[in-house]
C-alpha positions in Angstrom: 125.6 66.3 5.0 125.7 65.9 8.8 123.1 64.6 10.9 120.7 66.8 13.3 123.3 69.9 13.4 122.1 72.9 14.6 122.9 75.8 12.7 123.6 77.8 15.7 126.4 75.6 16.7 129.3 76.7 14.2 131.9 79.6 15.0 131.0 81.0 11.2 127.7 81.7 12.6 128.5 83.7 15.8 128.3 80.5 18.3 130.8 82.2 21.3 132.9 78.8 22.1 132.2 76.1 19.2 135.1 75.1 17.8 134.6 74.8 13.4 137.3 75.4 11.8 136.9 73.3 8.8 133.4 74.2 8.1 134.8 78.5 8.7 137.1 78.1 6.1 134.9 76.8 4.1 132.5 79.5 4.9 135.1 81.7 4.5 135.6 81.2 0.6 132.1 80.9 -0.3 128.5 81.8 0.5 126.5 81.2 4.0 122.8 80.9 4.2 121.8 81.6 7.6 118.5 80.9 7.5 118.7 77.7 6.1 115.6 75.4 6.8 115.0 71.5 6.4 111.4 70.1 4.7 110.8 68.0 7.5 112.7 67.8 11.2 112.9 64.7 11.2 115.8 62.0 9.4 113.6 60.3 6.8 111.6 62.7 5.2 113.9 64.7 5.2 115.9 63.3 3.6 113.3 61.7 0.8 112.6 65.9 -0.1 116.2 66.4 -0.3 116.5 63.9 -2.5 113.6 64.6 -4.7 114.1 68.6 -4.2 110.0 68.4 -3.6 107.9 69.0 -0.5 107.1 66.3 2.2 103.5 67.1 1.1 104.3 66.5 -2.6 106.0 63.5 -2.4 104.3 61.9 0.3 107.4 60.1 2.3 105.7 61.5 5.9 107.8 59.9 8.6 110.3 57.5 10.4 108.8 54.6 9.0 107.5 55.6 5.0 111.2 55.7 3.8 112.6 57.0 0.4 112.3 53.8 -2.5 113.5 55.8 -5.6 110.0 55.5 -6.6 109.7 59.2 -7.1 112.9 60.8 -9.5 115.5 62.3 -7.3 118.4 64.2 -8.3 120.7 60.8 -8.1 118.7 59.7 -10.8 118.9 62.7 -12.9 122.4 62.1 -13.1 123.0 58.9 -13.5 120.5 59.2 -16.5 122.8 62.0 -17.8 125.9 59.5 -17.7 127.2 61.1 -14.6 129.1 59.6 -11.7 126.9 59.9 -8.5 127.8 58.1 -5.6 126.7 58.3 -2.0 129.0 57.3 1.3 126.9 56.9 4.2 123.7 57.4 5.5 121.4 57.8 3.0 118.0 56.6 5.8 115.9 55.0 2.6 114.1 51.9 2.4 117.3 49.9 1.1 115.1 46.5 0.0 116.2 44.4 -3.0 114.9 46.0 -6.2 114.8 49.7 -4.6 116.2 51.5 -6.9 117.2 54.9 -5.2 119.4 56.1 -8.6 123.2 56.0 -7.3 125.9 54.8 -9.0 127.3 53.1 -6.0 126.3 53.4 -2.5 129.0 52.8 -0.1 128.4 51.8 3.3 124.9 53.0 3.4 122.6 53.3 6.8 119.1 52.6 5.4 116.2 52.4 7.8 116.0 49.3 10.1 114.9 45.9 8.6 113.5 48.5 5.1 110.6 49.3 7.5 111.7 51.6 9.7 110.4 53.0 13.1 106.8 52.2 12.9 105.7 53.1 16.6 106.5 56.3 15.0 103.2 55.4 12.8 100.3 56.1 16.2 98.7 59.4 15.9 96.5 59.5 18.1 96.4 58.4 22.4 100.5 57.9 22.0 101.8 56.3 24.8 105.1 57.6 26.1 108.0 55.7 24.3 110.8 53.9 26.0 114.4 54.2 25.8 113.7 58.3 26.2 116.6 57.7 29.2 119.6 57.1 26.0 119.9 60.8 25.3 120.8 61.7 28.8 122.8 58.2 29.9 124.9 58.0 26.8 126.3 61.7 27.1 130.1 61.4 28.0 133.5 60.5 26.5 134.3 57.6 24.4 133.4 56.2 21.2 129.9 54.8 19.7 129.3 53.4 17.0 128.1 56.2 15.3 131.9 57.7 16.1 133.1 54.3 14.4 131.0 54.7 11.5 132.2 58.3 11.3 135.4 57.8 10.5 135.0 54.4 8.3 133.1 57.4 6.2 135.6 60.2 6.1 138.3 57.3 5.2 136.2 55.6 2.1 135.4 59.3 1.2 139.1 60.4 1.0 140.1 57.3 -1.1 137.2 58.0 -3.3 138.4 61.4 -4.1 142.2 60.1 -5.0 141.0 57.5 -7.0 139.2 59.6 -9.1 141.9 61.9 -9.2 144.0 59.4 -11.2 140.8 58.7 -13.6 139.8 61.7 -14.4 137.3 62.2 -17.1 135.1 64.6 -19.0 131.8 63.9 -16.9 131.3 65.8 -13.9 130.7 63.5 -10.6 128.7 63.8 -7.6 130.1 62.7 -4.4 127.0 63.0 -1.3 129.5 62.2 1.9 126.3 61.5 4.9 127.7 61.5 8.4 125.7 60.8 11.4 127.2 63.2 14.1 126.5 64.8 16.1 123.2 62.7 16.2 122.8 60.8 19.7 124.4 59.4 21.2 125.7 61.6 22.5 129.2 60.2 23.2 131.8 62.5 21.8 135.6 61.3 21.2 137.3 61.9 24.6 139.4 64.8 23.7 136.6 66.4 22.3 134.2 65.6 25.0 136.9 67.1 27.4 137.7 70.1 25.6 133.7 71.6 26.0 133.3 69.4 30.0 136.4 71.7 31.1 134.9 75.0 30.0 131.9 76.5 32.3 128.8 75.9 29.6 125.8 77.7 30.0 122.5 76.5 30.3 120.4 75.9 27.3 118.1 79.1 26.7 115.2 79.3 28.8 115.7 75.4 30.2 114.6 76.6 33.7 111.2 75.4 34.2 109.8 78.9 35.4 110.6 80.8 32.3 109.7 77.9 29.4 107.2 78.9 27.3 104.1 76.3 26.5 102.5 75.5 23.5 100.5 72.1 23.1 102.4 71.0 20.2 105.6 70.9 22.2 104.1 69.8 25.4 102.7 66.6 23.9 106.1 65.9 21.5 107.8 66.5 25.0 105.4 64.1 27.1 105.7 61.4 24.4 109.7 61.2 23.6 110.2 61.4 27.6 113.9 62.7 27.4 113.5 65.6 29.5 112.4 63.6 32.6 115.8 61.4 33.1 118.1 64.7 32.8 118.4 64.9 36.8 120.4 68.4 37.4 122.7 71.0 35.8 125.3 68.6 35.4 122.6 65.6 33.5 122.5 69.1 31.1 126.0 70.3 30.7 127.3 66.6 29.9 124.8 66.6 27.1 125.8 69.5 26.1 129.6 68.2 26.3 128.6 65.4 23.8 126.7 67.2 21.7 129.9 69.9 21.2 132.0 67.2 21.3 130.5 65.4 18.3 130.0 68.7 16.4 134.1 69.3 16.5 134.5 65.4 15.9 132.0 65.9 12.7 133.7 69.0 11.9 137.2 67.2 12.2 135.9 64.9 9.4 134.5 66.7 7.1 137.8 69.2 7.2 139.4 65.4 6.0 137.2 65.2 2.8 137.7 68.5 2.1 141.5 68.4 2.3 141.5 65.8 0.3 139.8 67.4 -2.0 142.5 69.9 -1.8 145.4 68.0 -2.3 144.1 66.2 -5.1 143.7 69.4 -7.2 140.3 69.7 -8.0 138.9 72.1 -5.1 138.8 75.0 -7.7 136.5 73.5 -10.2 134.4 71.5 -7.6 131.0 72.7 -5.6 131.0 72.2 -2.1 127.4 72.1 -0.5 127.1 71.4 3.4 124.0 71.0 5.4 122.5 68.7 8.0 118.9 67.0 7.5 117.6 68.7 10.0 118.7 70.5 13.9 118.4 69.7 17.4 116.7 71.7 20.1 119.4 70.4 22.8 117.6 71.5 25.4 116.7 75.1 24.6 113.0 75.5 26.1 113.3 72.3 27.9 113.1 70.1 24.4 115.4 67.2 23.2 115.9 65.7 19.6 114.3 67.3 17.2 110.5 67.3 15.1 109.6 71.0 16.6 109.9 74.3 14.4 112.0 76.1 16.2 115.0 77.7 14.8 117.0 75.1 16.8 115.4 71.9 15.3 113.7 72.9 12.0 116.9 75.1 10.7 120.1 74.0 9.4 123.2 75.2 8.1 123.5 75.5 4.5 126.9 76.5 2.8 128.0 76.8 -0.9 131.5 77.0 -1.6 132.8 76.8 -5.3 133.1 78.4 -8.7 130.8 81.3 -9.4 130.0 81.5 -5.7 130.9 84.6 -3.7 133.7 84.1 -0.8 133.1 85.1 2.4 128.8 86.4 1.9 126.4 86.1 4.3 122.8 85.8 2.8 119.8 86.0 5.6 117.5 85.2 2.5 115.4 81.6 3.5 116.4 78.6 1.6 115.7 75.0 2.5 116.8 71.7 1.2 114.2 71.9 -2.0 116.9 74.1 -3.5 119.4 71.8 -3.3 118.4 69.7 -5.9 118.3 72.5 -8.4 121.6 73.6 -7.4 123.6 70.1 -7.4 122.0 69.6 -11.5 122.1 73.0 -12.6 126.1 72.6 -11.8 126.5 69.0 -13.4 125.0 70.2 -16.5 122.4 68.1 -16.2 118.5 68.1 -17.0 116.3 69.8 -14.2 113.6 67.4 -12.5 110.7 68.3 -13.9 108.3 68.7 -10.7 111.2 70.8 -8.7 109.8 72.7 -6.7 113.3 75.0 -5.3 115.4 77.7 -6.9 119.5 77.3 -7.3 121.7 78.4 -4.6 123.9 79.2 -6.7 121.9 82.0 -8.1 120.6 82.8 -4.7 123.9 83.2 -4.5 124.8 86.0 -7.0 121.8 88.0 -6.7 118.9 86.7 -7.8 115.0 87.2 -6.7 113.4 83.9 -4.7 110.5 83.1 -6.0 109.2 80.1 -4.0 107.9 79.8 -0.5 110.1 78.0 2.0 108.3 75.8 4.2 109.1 72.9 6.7 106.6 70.0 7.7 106.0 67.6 10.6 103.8 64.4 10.4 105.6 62.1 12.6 106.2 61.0 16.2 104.9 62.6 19.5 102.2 64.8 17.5 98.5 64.4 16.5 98.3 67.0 14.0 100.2 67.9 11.3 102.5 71.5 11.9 103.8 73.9 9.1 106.2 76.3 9.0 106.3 79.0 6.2 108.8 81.9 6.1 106.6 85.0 4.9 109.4 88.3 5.1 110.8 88.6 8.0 108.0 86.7 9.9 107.6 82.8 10.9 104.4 81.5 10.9 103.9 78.0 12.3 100.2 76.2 11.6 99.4 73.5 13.6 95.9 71.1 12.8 95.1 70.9 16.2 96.6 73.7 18.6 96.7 77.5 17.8 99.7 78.8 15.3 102.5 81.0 16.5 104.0 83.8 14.8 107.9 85.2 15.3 109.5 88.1 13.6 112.8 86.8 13.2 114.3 90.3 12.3 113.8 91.9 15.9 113.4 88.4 17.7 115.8 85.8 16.2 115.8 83.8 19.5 111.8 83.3 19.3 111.6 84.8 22.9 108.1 86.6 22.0 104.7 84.7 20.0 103.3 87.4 18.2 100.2 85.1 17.3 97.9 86.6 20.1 99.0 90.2 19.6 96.1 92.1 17.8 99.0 94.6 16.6 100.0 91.5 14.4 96.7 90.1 13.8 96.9 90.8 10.0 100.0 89.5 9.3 99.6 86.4 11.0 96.0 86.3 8.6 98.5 87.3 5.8 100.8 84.1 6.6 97.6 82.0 7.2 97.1 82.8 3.5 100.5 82.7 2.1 100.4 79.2 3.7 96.8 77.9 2.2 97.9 79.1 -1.6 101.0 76.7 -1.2 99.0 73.4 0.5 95.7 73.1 2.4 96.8 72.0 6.2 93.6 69.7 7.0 93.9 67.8 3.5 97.7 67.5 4.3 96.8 65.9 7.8 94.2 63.8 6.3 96.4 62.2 3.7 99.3 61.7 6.3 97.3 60.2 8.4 95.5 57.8 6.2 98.9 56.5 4.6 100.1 55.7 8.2 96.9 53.9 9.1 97.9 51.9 6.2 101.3 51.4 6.7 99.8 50.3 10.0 97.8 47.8 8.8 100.6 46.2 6.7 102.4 46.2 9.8 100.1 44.3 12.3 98.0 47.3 13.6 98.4 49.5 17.0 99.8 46.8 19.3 101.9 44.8 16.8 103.7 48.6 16.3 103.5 49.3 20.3 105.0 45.9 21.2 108.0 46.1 18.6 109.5 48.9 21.3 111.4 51.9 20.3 115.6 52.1 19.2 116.2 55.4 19.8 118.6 55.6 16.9 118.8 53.4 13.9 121.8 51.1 14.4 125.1 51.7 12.5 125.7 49.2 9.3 126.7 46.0 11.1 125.3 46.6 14.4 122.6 44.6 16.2 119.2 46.4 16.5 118.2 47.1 20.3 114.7 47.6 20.8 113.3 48.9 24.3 
């Protein structure tokens, strides 16, 4: 798993100057999803429904600061209880407190949330004041290294040993290996022959960034107003160096991975292994004028999904939706192990070789810069996006795959978008959703010192790297 990788951005997928080749091959000899979607845009819940192969809504971990505690049965656990090896290296964004539980064998240098609690600014609803530290997604675009960069590689290297250690003890038990990178999250400060490589070619602008042509929608306006990136990218160039980075780190992340899955490789056990890669969640990077992520759109709320392996037909394309809830399914159903019993996805593996889906895919956003919650479920070819407190938008993603035209207000479409409304209501009720967000997050509140105490802490930006100082703003 990468982190905040949009699914546009690999060579596999059409991108006309990205630079993938690790994750193309790998591509290459099994099967691409490519409309892939993540439960939540956002890191931490994310990452709890990947884990738990359940619904945001279902499981009840709602934002940046309501992290995963293992108190809900994840897959990890699944296997662990089956007397399988499963072992995590690297970000893993749970709680991480003594007596958490989160059902690993081992986890090796983990990234849990900050201090076990998180961002809890993240935690205002309602009158949210514009957060600080906005100015780090623009001012740390450039060459060099971070410590995300740092932390990169100290994964890649403890994954490869990993995988030739248990080369020489090899056993009957199948073994789960999750390898969590952070790139290309920001900052975005990309290795400096990678940063170099995307500065010296002419980069277009992000799609429909000019302020005359960006389409407005409440929802975004507000996330926009309140994570206050937008405002400190100066000119073209501001742009195109994020940009840079953001390529950059993509390669670099790419680069990486291609090291895990040599070694893989050269250990000999590529041909009985599964291969699953996917980010938590995308990044707008400008397209519309948006930074970051926590938006529906293609860019932020879809991700790249690959399944390589056994079984698994080479070289596919599959434009059938799939999110992160069939993950779950997928990683058990090959270990031999016992399902969870709440699952709520379908294997990918199956998927795969032909099946019929049989679950709605959805995405959900309770979290910083909105007041309401907002819903995404694919219904055909459409994508219909409910919002609590703003009007929905509809897309048909088969004639408009670059959401250019919001079919919400068109009375040609006014059925199917009543269709979706439904579709969406027989999976979860929207307002009860909201209510019960809400209501855990004034709690979480509370336990936290209330409104000020959580508007006087500041904002990071980005949770720090293991063994790196927090900076609050």
């Amino acid at each position: 798993m990468s982190d905040e990788h949009n699914p546009k951005f690999m060579s596999c997928a059409g991108h006309p100057f990205i630079q993938t080749p690790n994750l193309d091959r790998l591509a290459s000899r099994g099967t691409r999803f490519s409309q892939a979607y993540t439960c939540s845009p956002i890191c931490v819940p994310a990452r709890a429904a990947f884990a738990t192969g359940r619904y945001v809504h279902e499981v009840g971990f709602w934002d940046n600061a309501d992290a995963y505690d293992g108190s809900v049965p994840s897959w990890h656990h699944a296997l662990r209880q089956a007397g399988h090896r499963a072992t995590s290296i690297g970000k893993l964004h749970f709680r991480g407190q003594p007596g958490d539980d989160h059902g690993w064998s081992e986890e090796i240098l983990p990234m849990h949330v900050i201090d076990g609690i998180g961002d809890i600014k993240g935690l205002v609803r309602s009158n949210i004041p514009v957060r600080r530290g906005g100015d780090k997604m623009a001012k740390l675009a450039g060459p060099g290294e971070s410590t995300y960069t740092r932390y990169d590689r100290k994964i890649g290297d403890a994954a490869c040993a990993w995988l030739q250690e248990r080369a020489q003890q090899p056993d009957d038990k199948p073994w789960v290996l999750f390898v969590s990178m952070v790139a290309p999250h920001f900052p975005l400060t990309a290795p400096t022959p990678w940063y170099e490589h995307y500065a010296a070619l002419d980069l277009p602008m992000p799609k429909l960034y000019d302020p005359a042509v960006r389409p407005h929608h409440p929802y975004t306006d507000e996330y926009a107003r309140v994570v206050d990136y937008g405002s400190h990218f100066h000119n073209d160039q501001d742009v195109r160096r994020a940009i840079a980075g953001y390529c950059g780190l993509v390669s670099f992340m790419d680069e990486q991975m291609g090291q895990v899955l040599a070694a893989l490789d050269q250990t000999g056990m590529r041909d009985d292994t599964l291969v699953i890669y996917t980010s938590d969640h995308g990044d707008n990077l400008g397209a519309r004028g948006l930074w970051g992520k926590s938006t529906l759109y293609e860019e932020s709320a879809g991700v790249p999904m690959i399944l390589a392996g056994p079984g698994i037909p080479a070289g596919q394309v599959l434009a059938e939706p799939v999110s992160h809830v069939d993950c779950a399914v997928t990683i058990l159903q090959a270990a031999a192990a016992p399902a969870l019993a709440q699952a709520s996805g379908q294997s990918l593996t199956e998927l795969a070789q032909g099946a019929t889906a049989h679950r709605p895919v959805l995405s959900e956003y309770h979290a910083i810069g909105c007041t309401g919650g907002a819903t995404l479920l694919r219904h055909g070819s459409f994508k219909y996006c409910h919002y609590v407190d703003h009007p929905a938008q509809l897309f048909d993603l088969a004639v408009d795959p670059e959401e250019l035209q919001d079919l919400a207000t068109n009375p040609a479409h006014r059925e199917t978008l009543l269709a979706c409304e439904a579709a969406l209501r027989r999976v979860l009720n929207p307002d009860e959703v909201d209510h019960r967000a809400k209501q855990r997050q004034q709690d979480l509140l509370a336990a936290h010192g209330g409104r000020d105490a959580a508007l006087a802490r500041g904002d990071l930006g980005f949770t720090p790297a293991p063994g790196t100082e927090a900076a609050f703003n």
